[in-house]
C-alpha positions as CSV (number, residue, x, y, z in Angstrom):
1,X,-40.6,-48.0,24.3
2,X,-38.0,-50.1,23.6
3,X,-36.5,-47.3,21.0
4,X,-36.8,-44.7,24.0
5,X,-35.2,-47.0,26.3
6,X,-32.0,-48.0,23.7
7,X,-31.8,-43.8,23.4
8,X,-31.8,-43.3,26.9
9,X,-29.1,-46.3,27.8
10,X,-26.7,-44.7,25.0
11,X,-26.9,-41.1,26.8
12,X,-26.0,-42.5,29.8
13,X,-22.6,-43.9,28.6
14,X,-21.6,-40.2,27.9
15,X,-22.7,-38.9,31.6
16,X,-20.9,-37.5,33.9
17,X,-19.5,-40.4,35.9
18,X,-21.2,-43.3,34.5
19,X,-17.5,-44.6,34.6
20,X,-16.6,-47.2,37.3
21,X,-12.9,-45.8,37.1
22,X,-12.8,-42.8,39.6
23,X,-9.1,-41.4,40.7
24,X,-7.8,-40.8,43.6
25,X,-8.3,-36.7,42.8
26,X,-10.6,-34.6,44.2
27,X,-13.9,-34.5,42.2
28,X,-15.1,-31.1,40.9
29,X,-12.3,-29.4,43.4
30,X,-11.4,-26.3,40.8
31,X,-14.6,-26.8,38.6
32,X,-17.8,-27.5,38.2
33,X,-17.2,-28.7,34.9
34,X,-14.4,-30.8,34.9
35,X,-14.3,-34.0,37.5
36,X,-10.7,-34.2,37.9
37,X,-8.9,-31.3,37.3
38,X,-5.6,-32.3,37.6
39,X,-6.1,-34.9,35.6
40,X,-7.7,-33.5,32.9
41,X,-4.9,-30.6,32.3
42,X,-2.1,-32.8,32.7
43,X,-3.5,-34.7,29.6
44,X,-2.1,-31.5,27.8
45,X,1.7,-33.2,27.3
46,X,0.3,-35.1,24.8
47,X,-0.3,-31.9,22.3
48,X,3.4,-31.4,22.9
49,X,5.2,-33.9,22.9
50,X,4.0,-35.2,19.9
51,X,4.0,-32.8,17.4
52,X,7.6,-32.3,18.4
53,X,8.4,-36.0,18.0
54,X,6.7,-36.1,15.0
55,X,9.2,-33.8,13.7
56,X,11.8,-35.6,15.3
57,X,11.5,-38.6,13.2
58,X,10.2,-37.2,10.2
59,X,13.8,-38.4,8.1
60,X,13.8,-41.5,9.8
61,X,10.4,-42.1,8.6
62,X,10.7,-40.9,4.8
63,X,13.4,-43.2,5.0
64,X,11.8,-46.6,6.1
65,X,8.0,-45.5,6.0
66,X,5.6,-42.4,6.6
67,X,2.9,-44.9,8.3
68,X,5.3,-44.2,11.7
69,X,4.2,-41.0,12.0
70,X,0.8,-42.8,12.5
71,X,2.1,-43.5,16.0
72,X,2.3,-40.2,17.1
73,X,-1.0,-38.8,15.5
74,X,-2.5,-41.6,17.4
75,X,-0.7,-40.4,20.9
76,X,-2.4,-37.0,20.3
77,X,-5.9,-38.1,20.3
78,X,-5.1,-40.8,23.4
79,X,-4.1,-36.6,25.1
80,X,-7.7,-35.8,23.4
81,X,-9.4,-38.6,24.8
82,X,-7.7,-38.8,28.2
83,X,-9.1,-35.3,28.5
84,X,-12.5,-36.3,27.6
85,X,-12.1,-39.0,30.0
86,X,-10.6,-37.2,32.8
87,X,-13.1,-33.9,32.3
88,X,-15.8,-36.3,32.9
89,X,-15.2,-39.6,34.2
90,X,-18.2,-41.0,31.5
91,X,-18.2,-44.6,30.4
92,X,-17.7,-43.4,26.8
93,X,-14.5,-41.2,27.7
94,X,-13.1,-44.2,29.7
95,X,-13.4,-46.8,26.4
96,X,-11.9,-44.2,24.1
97,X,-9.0,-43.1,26.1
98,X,-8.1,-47.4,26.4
99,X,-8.8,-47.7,23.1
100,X,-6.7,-45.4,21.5
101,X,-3.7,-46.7,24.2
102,X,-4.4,-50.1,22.3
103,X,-4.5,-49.0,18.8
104,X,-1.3,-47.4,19.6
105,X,0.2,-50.4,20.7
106,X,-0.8,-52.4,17.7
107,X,0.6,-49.7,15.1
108,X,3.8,-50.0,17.4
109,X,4.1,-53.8,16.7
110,X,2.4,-53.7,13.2
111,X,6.0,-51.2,12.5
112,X,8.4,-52.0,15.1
113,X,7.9,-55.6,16.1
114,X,11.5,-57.5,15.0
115,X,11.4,-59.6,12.1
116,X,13.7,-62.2,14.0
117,X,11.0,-62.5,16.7
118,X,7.6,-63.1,14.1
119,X,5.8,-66.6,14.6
120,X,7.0,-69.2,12.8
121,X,3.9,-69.7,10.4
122,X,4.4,-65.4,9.7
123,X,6.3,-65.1,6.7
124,X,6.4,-61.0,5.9
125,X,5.7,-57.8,7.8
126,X,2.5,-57.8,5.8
127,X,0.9,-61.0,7.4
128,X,2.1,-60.0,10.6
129,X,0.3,-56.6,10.1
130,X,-2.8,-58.6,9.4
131,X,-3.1,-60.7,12.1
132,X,-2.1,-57.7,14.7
133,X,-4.9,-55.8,12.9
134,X,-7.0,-59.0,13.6
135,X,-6.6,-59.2,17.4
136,X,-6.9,-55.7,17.6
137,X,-10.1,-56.0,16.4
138,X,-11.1,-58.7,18.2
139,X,-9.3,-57.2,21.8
140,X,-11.3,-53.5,20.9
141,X,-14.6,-56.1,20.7
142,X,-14.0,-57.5,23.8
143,X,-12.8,-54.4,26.1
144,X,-16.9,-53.9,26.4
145,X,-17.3,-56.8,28.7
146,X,-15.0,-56.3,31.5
147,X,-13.7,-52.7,30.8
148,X,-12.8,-52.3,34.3
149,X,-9.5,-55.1,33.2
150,X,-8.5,-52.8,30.2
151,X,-6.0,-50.9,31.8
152,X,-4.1,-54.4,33.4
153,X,-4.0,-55.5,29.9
154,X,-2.8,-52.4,28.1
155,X,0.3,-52.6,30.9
156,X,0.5,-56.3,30.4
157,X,1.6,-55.3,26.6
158,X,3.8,-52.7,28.2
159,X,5.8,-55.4,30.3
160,X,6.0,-57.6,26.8
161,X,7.4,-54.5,25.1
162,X,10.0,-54.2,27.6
163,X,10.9,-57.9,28.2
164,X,11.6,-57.5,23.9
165,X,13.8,-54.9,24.8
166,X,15.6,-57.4,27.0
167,X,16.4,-59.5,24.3
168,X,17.7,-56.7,22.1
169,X,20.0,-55.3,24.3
170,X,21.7,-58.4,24.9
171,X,23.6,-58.1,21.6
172,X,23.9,-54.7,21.9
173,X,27.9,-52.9,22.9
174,X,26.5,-49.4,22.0
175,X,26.8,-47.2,25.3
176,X,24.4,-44.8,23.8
177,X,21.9,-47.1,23.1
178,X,21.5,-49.0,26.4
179,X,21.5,-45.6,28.2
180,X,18.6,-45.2,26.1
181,X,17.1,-48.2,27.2
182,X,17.6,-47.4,31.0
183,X,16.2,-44.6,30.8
184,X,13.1,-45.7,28.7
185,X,13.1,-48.5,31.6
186,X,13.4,-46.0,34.4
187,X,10.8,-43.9,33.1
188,X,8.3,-46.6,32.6
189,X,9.1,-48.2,36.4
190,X,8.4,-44.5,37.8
191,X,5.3,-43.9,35.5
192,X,3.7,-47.0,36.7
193,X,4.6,-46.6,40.5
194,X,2.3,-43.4,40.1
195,X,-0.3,-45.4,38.1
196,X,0.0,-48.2,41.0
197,X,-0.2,-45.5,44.0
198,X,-2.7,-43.6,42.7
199,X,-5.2,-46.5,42.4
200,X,-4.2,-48.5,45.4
201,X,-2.4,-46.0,47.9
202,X,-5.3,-43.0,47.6
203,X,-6.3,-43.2,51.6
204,X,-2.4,-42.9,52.2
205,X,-2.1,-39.7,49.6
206,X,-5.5,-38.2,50.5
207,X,-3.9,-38.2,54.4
208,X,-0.8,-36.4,53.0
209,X,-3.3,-34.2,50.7
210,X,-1.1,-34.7,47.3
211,X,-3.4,-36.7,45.5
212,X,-2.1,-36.0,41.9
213,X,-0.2,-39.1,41.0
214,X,-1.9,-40.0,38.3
215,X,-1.6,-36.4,36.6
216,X,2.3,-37.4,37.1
217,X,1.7,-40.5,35.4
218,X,0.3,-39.0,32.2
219,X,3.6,-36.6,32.4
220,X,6.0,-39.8,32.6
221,X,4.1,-41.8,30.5
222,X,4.3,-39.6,27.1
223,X,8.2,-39.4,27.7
224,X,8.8,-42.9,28.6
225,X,7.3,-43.7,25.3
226,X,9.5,-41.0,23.6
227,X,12.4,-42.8,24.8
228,X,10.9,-46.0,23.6
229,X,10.0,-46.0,20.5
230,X,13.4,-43.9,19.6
231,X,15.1,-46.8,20.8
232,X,12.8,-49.0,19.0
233,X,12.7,-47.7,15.9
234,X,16.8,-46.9,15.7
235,X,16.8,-50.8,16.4
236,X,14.1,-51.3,13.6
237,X,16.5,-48.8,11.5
238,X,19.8,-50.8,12.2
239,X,17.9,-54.4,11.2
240,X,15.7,-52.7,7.8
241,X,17.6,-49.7,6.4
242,X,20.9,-49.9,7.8
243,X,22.8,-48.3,5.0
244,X,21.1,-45.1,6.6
245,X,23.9,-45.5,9.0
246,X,21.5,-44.5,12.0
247,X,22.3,-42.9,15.4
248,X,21.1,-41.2,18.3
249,X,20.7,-37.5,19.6
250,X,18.7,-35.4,22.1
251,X,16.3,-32.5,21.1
252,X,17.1,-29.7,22.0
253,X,20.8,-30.1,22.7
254,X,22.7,-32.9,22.2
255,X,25.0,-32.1,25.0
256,X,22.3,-31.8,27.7
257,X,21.8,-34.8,30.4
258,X,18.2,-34.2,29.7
259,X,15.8,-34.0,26.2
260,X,13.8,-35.9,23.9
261,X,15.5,-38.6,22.0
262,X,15.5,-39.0,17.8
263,X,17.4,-40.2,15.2
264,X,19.6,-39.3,12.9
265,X,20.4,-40.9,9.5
266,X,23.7,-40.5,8.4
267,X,23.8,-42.2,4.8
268,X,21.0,-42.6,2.7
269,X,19.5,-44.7,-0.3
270,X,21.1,-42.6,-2.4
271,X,24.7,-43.7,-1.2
272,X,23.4,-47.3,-1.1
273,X,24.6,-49.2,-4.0
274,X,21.5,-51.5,-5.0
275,X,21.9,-54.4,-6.5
């Protein structure tokens, strides 16, 4: 009995709607398959941008280390499981889709986090690695018991990341790079005015019958973090490998107000003299 009833509880973490997180979209409005329509086919930026950004950095990262393109490998399955989640609003598809937006915040600081800022008892990027991969653990542990407070959490690490960002660009004289920066701000502020909206603000959108913000979100969201971890990891490139002589360009013209940002190494280890 008790077997039957364990069986029974794990099927209902996959059903339909055994979520407490429900949009402000119309349920089952274009299909009887998928919950939130919108939602779910937006999720699809994530299978492009990625792969593209993944190429992007590819020198960068045979330069200072392959594990970065861990980042965006991760971003595609947060598209896969946002579509899970989305497509059927399940308990199951809501704890994956967080999850994977946390482990993708913990590779970003296992990689990116500035050496300047570790604690004071972290000696090496190796240690600090260990004890992110510790509270990661221990976070992903604890999402079960109130999962409903994940997603405050996983923006309260986005307002961390940004204040970070603060501190950086204080030093910095580089035009290029705090354009960068505004923008990945900008883009962030707007992403999470849809998030807010959406969650708060559905009787006002439902009355103007655009209830899609949070479709717009996942839109802003996967280029906000393009722009970010550029700007990150050219910062990471100037402090670890800066014989590379990095700099900054947009994809796919360099010219255009508009694109993806990357970067591009202009020496190499080659040209560094070692001694």
């Amino acid at each position: 009995m008790g077997a039957f009833y364990s069986a029974e509880k794990m099927a209902g973490v996959f059903s339909y709607e055994s979520s407490d997180l429900d949009w402000c979209e119309d349920n089952y409005k274009h299909s009887e398959h998928i919950v939130e329509y919108f939602n779910t086919t937006s999720s699809f930026i994530f299978f492009i941008i990625s792969p593209i950004m993944l190429y992007l950095l590819h020198p960068y990262a045979k330069e200072r280390n392959l594990a970065i393109h861990l980042v965006w490998t991760m971003m595609i399955f947060v598209g896969l499981f946002s579509m899970y989640f989305h497509m059927t609003l399940s308990f199951m598809g809501q704890m994956l889709d967080e999850l994977s937006i946390l482990w993708v915040l913990a590779l970003g600081y296992a990689l990116w986090f500035p050496r300047q800022h570790f604690p004071s008892f972290v000696k090496d990027r190796a240690s600090f690695s260990k004890m992110i991969l510790a509270i990661t653990v221990v976070t992903t542990l604890s999402c079960f018991v109130k999962p409903t407070a994940n997603a405050y959490a996983l923006n309260c690490f986005a307002v961390h990341v940004l204040f970070c960002l603060g501190v950086e660009m204080r030093s910095c004289a580089d035009p290029k790079v705090l354009q960068l920066a505004r923008s990945s701000v900008g883009l962030w502020v707007l992403a999470i005015s849809c998030w807010i909206s959406d969650r708060f603000g559905c009787s006002f959108w439902q009355k103007l019958d655009f209830c899609y913000l949070h479709g717009i979100w996942h839109i802003l969201i996967v280029v906000a973090v393009a722009y970010a971890s550029t700007l990150v990891a050219y910062l990471d490139a100037t402090y670890e490998i800066p014989y590379s002589l990095p700099g900054l360009q947009y994809w796919p013209c360099n010219k255009w107000a508009v694109g993806l940002p990357y970067i591009v190494l202009r020496g190499s280890a080659k040209t560094h003299k070692r001694c």
